[in-house]
Structures are given as C-alpha cells and as structure tokens.
C-alpha positions as CSV (number, residue, x, y, z in Angstrom):
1,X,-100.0,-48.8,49.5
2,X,-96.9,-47.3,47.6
3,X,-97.6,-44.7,44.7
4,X,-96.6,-46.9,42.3
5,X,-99.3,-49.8,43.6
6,X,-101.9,-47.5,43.2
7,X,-100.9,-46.1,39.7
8,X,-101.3,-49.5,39.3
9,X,-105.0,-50.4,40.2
10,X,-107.6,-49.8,37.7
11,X,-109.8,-46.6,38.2
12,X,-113.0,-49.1,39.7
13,X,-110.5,-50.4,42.4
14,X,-109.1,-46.6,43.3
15,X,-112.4,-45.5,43.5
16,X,-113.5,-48.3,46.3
17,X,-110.4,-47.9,48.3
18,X,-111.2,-43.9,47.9
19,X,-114.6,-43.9,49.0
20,X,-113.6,-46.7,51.6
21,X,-111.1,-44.2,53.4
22,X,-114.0,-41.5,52.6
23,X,-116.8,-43.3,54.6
24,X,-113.5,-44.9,57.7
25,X,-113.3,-41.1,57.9
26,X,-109.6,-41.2,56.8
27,X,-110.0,-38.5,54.5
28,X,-112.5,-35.7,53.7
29,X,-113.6,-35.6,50.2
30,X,-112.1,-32.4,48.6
31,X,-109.1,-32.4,50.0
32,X,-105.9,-32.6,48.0
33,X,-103.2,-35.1,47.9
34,X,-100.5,-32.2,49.7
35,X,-103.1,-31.4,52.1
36,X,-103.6,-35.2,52.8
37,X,-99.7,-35.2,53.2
38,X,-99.2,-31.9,55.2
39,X,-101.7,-33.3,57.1
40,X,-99.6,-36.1,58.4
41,X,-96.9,-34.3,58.4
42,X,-95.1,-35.1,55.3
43,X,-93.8,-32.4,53.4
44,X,-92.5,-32.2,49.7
45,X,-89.6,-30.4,47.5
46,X,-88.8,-29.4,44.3
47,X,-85.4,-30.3,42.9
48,X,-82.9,-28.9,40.0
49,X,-82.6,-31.3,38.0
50,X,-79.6,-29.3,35.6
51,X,-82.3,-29.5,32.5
52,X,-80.6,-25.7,31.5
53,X,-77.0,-27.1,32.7
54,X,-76.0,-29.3,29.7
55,X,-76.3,-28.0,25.8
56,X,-77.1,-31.4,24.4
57,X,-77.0,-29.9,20.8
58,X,-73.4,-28.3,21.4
59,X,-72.4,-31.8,22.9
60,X,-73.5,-33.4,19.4
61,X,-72.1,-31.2,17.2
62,X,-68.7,-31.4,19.5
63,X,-68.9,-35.2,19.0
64,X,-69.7,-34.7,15.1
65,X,-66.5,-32.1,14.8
66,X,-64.3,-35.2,16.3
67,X,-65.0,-37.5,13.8
C-alpha cells in the first residue's frame, strides 16, 4: 500500500490493517515508522528546498517598480 492509499483509508480501516500486521507479527507495537523503514533497510533524507534562496517580497516590489 502506497502512502498516499493509506492517508486515504479512514482511521477504522488503518487501525484493522495495523493490528492485522501487529498480531502476522509484521511489526511490533511501539515502534516507529523510521524504525519500521531502517528496519528493512530503507533509509530517508532531508532536502533544501531554496525556501531562504528567493526574496518573494523583493521579486514583487521589482515587478511593481516595472510598471
């Protein structure tokens, strides 16, 4: 099931597939979703998204002097 799918599902049906994986003994209950993932070997990363790159106010005000 992709992330999205499971955003998704209504909190009854998460909670049957959770305690469904809980009692197949996929997962142990209190572990967390990047220990579930480092677990199978996935890892994640952050990524700069350039949010302090571009002045969106000085990019207005540029567009306002031009007019």
């Amino acid at each position: 099931m992709w992330p999205h799918e499971w955003d998704a599902c209504s909190w009854d049906l998460q909670r049957l597939y959770y305690e469904g994986m809980v009692a197949e003994g996929l997962i142990e209950v209190g572990e967390s979703p990047e220990a579930l993932a480092a677990k199978d070997g996935m890892t994640g990363r952050t990524a700069d998204t350039g949010a302090g790159v571009i002045d969106l106010a000085a990019m207005r005000d540029q567009f306002a002097a031009q007019r």
